[in-house]
Every structure is written in structure tokens, then in C-alpha cells.
LUMPABA-659386 format. One record per residue: x, y, z of N, C-alpha, C in turn. Coordinates in steps of 0.02 Angstrom, whole numbers, plus 50000, padded with zeros to 5 digits. Layout:
XYZXYZXYZ;...
//
This chain:
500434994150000500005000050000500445006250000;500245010149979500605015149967500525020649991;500705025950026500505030050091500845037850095;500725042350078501245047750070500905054250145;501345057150158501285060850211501455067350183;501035072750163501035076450123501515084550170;502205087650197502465090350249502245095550241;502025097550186501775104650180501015106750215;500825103550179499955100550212499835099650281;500265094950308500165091150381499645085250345;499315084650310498795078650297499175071350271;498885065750287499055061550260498705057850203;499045056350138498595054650076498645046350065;498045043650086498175034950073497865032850020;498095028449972497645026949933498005017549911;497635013749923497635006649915497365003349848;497615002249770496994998749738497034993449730;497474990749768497314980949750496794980549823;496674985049867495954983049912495434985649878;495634990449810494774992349794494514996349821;494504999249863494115006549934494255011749865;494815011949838494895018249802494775024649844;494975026849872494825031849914495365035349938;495295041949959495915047549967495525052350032;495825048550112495775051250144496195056550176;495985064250199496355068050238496305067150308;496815065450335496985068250405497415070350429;497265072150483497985076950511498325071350554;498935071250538499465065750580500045068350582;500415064450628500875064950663501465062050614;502075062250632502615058050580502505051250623;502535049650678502435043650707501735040650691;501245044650691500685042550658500715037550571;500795042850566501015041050476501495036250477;501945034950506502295028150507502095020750539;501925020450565501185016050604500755013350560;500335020050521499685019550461499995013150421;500805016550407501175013850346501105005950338;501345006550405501734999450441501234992850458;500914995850457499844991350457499714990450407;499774995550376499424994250307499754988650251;500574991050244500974987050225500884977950235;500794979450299500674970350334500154967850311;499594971250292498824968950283498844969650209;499424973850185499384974150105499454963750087;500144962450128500444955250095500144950650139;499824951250202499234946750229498674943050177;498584950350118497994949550091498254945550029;498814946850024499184945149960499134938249976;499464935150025499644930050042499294924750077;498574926950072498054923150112497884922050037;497654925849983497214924949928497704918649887;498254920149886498814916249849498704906349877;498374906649936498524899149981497694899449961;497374902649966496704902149958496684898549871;497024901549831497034896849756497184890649747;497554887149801497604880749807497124875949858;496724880449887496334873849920495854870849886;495734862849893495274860149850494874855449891;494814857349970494324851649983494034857450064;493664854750080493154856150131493564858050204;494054852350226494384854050271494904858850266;495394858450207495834864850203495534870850183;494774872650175494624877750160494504881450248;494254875950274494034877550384494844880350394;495124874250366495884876550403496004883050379;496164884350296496274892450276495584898750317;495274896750324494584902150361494974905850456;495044898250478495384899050540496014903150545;496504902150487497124904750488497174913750464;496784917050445496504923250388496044925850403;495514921250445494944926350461494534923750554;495224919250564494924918150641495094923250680;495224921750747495194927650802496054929050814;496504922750789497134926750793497404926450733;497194928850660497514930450606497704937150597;498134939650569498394945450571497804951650542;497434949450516496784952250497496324956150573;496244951150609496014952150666496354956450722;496954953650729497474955550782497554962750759;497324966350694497584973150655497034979450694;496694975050719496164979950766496174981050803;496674977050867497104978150922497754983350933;497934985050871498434988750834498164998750866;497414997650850497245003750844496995007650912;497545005950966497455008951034498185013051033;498635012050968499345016450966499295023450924;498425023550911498475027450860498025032850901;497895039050872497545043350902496925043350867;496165046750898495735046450899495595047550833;495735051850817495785054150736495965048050682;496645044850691496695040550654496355034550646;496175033650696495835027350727495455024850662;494895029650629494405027750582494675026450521;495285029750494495675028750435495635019850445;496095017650490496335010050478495865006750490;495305010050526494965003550528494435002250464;494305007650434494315007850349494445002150314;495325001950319495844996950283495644988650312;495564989950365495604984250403494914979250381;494484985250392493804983650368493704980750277;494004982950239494124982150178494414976450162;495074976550193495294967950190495064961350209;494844961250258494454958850291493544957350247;493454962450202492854960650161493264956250111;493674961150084493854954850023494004947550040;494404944750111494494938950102493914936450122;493664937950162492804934950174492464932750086;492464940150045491914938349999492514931449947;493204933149947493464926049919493274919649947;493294919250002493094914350060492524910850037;491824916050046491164913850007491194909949951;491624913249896491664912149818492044904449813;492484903549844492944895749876492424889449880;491974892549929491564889949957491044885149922;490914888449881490354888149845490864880749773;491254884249764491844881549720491944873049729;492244873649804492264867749854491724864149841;491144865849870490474861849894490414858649828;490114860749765490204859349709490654855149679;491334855049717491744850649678491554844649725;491474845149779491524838749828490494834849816;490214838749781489454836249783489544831449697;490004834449665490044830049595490634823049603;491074823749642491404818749669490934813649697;490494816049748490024809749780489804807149748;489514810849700488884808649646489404803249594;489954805849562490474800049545490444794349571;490704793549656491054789049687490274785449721;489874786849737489194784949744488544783449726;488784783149644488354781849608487864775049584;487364775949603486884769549638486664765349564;486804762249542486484756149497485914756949504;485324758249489484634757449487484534751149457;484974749549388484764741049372484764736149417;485344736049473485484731449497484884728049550;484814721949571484294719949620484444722249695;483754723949715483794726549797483894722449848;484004723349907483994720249972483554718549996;483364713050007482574710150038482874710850092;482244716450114482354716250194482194709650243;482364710550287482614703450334481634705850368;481414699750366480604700350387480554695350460;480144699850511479954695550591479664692050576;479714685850632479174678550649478884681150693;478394678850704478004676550761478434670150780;478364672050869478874666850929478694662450912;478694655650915478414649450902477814648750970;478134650451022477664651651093476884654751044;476934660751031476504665851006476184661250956;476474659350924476114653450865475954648750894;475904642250932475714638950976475074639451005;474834647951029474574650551078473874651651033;474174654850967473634659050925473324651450905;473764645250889473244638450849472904637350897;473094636650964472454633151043471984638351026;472024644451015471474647951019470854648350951;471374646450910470844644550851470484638050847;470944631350890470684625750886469904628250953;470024630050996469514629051037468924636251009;469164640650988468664644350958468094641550921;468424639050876468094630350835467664626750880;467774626450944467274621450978466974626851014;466904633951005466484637851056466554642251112;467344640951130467674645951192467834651551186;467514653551221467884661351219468444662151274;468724667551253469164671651303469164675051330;469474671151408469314676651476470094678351510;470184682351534470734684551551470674687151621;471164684451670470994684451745471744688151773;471694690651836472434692451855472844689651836;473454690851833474184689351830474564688951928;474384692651983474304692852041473874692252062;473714687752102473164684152137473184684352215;472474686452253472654684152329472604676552355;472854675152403472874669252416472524667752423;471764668652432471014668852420471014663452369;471164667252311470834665552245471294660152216;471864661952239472474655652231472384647552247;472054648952301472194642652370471684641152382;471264645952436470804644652472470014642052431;470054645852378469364644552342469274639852281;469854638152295470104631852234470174626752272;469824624952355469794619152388470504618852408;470804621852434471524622352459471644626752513;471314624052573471384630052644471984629552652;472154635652709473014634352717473214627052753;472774624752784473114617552811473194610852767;473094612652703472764605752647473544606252615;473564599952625474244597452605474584599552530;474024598852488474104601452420474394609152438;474624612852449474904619452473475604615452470;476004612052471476524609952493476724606752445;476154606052364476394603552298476964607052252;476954614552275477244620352229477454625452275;477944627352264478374633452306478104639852269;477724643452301477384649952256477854656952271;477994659552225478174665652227477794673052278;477684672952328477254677752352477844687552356;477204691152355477524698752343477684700352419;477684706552415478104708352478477214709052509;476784712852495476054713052523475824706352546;475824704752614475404701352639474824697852612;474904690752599474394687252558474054687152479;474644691152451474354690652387475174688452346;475014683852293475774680352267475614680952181;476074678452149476024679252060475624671252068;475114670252015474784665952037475154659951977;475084654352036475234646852018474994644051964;474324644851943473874642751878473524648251878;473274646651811472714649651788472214649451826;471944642451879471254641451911471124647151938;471494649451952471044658051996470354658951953;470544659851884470064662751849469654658651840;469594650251849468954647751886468214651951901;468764654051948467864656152006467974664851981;468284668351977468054675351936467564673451868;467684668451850467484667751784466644665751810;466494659151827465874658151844465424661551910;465884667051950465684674451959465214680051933;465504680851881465304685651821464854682051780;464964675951761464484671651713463854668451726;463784667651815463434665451851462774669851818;462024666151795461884657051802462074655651757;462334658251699462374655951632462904650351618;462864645051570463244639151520463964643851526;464494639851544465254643451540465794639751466;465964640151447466214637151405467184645451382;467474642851437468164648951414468764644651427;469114649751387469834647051400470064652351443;470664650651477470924656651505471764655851496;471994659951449472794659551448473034664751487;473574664451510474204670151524474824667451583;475174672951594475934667651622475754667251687;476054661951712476074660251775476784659551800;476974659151874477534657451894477654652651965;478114648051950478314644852027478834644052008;479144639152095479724640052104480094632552066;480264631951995480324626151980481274626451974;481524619251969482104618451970482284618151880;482644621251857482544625451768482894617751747;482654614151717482524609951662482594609151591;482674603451559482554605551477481744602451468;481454601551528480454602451531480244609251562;480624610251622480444616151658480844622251653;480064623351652480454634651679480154638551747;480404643151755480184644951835479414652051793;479404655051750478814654451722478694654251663;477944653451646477754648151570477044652951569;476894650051504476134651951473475634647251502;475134647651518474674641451516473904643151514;473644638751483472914639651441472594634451485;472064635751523471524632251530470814631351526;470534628451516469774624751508469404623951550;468834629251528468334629351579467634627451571;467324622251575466634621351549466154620051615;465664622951618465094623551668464414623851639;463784617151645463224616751635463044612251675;462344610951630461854604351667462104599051613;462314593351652462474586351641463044585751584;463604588251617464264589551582464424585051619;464814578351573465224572951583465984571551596;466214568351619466764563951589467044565951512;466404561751508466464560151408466504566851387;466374569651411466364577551366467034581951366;467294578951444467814579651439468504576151401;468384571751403468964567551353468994567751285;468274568851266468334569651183468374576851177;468424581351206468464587351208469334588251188;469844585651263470494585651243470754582151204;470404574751174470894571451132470784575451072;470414578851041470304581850975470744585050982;470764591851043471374596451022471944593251024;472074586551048472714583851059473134583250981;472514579450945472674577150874472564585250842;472304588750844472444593350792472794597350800;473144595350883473664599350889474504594250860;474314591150863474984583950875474864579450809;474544578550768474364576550718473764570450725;473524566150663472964561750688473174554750712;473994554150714474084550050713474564549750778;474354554950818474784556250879474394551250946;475004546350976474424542651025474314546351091;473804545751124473764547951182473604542351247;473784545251301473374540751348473124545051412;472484541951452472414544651526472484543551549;472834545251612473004540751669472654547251721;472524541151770472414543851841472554549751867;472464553351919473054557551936472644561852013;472974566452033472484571952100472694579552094;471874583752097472124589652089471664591752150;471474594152183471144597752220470424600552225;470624604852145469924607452137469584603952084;469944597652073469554593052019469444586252040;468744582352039468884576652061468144573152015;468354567551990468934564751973469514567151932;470074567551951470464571851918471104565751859;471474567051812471894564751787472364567851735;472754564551689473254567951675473354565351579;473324568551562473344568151477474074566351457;474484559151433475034560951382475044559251330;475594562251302475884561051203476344557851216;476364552551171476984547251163477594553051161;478124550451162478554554951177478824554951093;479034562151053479104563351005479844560350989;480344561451042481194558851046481264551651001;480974549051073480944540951083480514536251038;479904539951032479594534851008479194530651043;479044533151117478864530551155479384523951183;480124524351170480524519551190480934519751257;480874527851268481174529251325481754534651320;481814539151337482584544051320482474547851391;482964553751377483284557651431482534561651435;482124563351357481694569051377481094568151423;480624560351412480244558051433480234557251488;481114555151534481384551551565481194543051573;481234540451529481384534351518480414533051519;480084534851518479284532251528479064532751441;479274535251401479014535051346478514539951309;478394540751367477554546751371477934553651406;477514559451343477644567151395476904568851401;476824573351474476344575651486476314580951468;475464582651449475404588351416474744594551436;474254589551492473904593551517473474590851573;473444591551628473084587851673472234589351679;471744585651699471064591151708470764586051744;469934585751747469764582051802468884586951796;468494584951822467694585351840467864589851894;467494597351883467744602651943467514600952011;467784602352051467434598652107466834602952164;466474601252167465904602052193465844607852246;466504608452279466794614352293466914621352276;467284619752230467384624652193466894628452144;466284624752108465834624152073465254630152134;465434628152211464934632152261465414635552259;466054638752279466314645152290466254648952216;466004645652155466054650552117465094653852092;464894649952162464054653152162463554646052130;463924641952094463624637052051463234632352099;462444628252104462414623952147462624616852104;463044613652143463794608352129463054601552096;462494602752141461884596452127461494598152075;461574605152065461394604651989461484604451912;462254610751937462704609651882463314607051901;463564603651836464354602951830464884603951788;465304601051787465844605051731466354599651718;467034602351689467414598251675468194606351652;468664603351669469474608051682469724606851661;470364609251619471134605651592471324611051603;472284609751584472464615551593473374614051559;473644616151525474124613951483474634620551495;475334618051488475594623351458476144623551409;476254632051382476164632751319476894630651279;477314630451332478044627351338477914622351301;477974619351359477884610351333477624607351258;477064612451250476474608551200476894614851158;477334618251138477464620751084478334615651077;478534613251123479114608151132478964603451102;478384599851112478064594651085478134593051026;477514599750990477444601950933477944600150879;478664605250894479004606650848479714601450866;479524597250904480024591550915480764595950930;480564599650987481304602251005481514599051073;482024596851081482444591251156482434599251210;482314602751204482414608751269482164613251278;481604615251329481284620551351481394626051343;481954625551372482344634951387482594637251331;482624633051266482744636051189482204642151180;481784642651205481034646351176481164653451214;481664654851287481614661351304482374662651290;482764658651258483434660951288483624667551215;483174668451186483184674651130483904672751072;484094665351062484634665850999484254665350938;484524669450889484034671650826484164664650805;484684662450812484984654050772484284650950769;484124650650828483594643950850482954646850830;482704654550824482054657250816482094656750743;482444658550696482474658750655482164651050610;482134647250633481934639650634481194639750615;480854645450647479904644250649479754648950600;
//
């Protein structure tokens, strides 16, 4: 920049045209003044020179941040030139900051112009290096199962829908009321001492053992009317974890309540779902058995799918797995749920959803169904 100090005058004449201002300011200055102006200006002359010169070579996004930071951050000589102007007097003050102001536009508006330059070169590069085949074939997205549990659950409900049941849905926490006591199980009845129950921290109420709770809620609400429900949802006890057992499971049970409901009504009732759950050629047998709130009570099995009914580790050597116990409700229970026991009666099962989806799909281990490996889900 070029700067003359006019001695006759006292004024100083600046005029810059590689900043463009074009302009010819008077002021009155000092010789120390005027050497200062010089000495700023000079620096910001080859600042500007020498920022625009590095600015022609950048060609990507980051060296343009880096050149911005170095030229137009808070300690480039651009900046720092405004700190300058506490040596100058009040008068001069506005001259440089003029200059300062000027340089400072131009590398900004180069900066912009870069910018724009950059973005452009780096948006036709992507489009190069990322350029998508439309011919080519897409990605079949990876599609969910239904759990095999969940599938299991939805066929019982279609097989017995088929015969007329509806669905009732009873607590998940139960008081020991509804658990024990009204299912023919006072606290002194030995059957209490079949199953280790999970109870909450509240006094007398536990996660309930079976489904039977919903027994007597059910013919409660239904009372006088024909009952005919299923009742699914999880239950829990204290079981020792197994490749039969889990400490909790799904389980669906059967509830039928009228005038002169049999035996027979009961057995041909479960062997149907047995076979259309297990195929037609699946054998079954009844055996005997004791439940409390069912009497006569017994116990439903399937040849064992392993063995063959020959004997293995799963069956434990009997040949037969069990798959749902039930029994003629007992006369008891039939009065705690309002019913008179001499006029109507009923018939119970009660399965769960473990087992009979184990069964099903001929798998050797229980705990395959919660332990969440896609390996094994991926299977149904």
C-alpha cells in the first residue's frame, strides 16, 4: 500500500487499489502516526496478498476451515490489526479501521466464492464415487416371525374357538384367596406343599400358580349362565430350570360349566385338540392322577416325540410326555364360584404353552424358547 505524508499540508494521503476502497483520505497526523498507518497497512497489504495466493490452492472442505481459521479467525493478522488501533490517536483510529475493514471484506467475499467452488466440487465427486445402479437387484429386507410360543398360543385359540370358547382373562397377581383357598386348598391342605409359590412383599397376595384363579372370577361374572372359556396368560413357581421346566410359562386352561357335563365331554373334548394339535396319528393316553379342585381328576400324555415312546433323557425313560392335566370341577369349587355343585357341573384342563409348543415342533429343550438366539428362532 502506498501511503504519502504530504509536509507541507500536515495531511496524510492513502490510497490502496489492490483493496479496491479507492479512496483518498485527509487527516491530520503525526510523523509517528504516519509511520504506524504505513506499517499496518503494508502488513495487511501482503496478509491479503498472501492469504488469497494459499486460498488458490485449496481444494477440499477441510483445508478451506483450516485456511478460514488461519485469515479470518480471532488470531490472524487480519484480526489482531484491530488491536493495533489503541497506538493510534482518535483521529486516526477511523482511517485504519477503513483498511482493516476492507481487507477483511475481500477475504471473506473470496472465502464465500471458495466455498461455493469447494461444495460443488466435493457434491460431483460423491455423485461419481456413489453412484447407485438402479439396474441392479435390491435388498430384501430381513422380515419378523411370530415366537413359536405366540404361534402355539394363537392355533389353541383357534382350535378351541372352533369348539365355542371364548376368552377370559383373569389376574396375573392373585390373593391367596383366589389362589388357594377357593380352589379347595385352605392353608392347612396338604396340596399347598405341591408348589413353592412366589409371594410379593404385600401380605397374602403372590404371582399366581395357575390359571384356576380365573375359575371362580369367571363363573362369578357368568353366574347362572352355560361357561364354556379358556383362560391363557403367564404364570410362575418355584421350579428347578430343566430342559421340561421353567420357573415361568404360558398356560391355557379349560373351563366348561352346565347341566349334565360329563367325563365324556371331557375326554373327547381334549383328545381332539390333542390330534389337531399333534397330528391324527399322535397317540395319547389317561392316566389317573389328584388335583384339588378337580375330582375325578387325571392327566393327559403324548407318546414321547424323541423316543418313540422307547424311553430317552426327555420323557425320562417312561416314553410318554405330559401335556395337560384336568379332572370334573369339584363340587367345591363349582359352590365358591356361586354354582349349585347338585345341579350343575363342569369339566377343567389346563396345559402349558412350553411344553405343548416343545412337543409340537420336536425340540429336546425348554429353555430354547426364552433364551432369545436368533439361530434357533429363526427355525419357525
Amino acid at each position: 500500500m502506498s501511503g504519502l505524508f504530504d509536509s507541507q499540508l500536515g495531511w496524510y494521503h492513502g490510497h490502496n487499489p489492490s483493496l479496491n476502497y479507492g479512496r483518498v483520505f485527509l487527516l491530520p497526523a503525526t510523523a509517528k502516526e504516519v509511520e504506524v498507518m504505513t506499517e499496518i497497512e503494508q502488513k495487511l497489504t501482503n496478509e491479503q496478498a498472501l492469504a488469497l495466493t494459499k486460498l488458490d490452492a485449496v481444494s477440499s472442505q477441510d483445508e478451506l476451515d483450516a485456511w478460514k481459521q488461519a485469515h479470518l479467525g480471532k488470531a490472524s493478522p487480519v484480526m489482531l490489526a484491530y488491536g493495533m488501533m489503541g497506538s493510534l490517536s482518535k483521529e486516526e483510529r477511523p482511517a485504519l479501521g477503513r483498511v482493516i475493514n476492507m481487507v477483511k471484506t475481500a477475504l471473506e467475499a473470496a472465502y464465500a466464492e471458495k466455498e461455493g467452488i469447494v461444495r460443488q466440487a466435493t457434491l460431483v465427486s460423491n455423485l461419481e464415487h456413489e453412484r447407485v445402479d438402479v439396474t441392479l437387484p435390491g435388498h430384501q429386507p430381513r422380515r419378523g416371525r411370530i415366537h413359536p410360543l405366540n404361534t402355539t398360543l394363537r392355533e389353541i385359540y383357534r382350535i378351541f374357538g372352533d369348539m365355542g370358547f371364548q376368552i377370559y382373562r383373569s389376574p396375573e397377581v392373585e390373593t391367596d384367596e383366589f389362589n388357594f383357598t377357593l380352589l379347595n386348598m385352605p392353608p392347612y391342605h396338604p396340596a399347598r406343599d405341591m408348589q413353592d409359590s412366589l409371594y410379593t412383599e404385600t401380605e397374602g397376595v403372590v404371582l399366581r400358580t395357575q390359571t384356576s384363579p380365573g375359575q371362580i372370577r369367571a363363573m362369578r361374572e357368568f353366574y347362572p349362565q352355560d361357561i364354556r372359556v379358556i383362560l391363557p396368560g403367564p404364570v410362575s413357581r418355584k421350579e428347578n430350570l430343566s430342559a421340561r421346566s421353567e420357573i415361568e410359562f404360558i398356560q391355557v386352561e379349560l373351563l366348561v360349566v352346565g347341566r349334565d357335563i360329563t367325563f365324556a365331554n371331557l375326554k373327547g373334548t381334549i383328545e381332539d385338540f390333542a390330534h389337531r394339535t399333534f397330528g391324527d396319528d399322535a397317540r395319547t393316553r389317561l392316566r389317573p392322577s389328584y388335583f384339588p379342585f378337580t375330582e375325578p381328576s387325571a392327566e393327559m400324555d403324548v407318546e414321547c416325540f424323541i423316543c418313540k415312546g422307547k424311553g430317552c433323557s426327555v420323557c425320562k425313560g417312561s416314553g410318554w410326555l405330559e401335556i395337560l392335566g384336568c379332572g370334573m370341577v369339584h363340587p367345591t369349587v363349582l359352590a365358591n364360584g356361586g354354582y349349585d355343585p347338585t345341579v350343575y357341573s363342569g369339566f377343567a384342563a389346563g396345559m402349558g404353552i412350553d411344553r405343548t409348543t416343545l412337543m409340537r415342533y420336536h425340540v429336546d429343550d425348554i429353555r430354547h424358547f426364552r433364551n432369545n438366539d436368533i439361530r434357533f428362532l429363526e427355525q419357525f
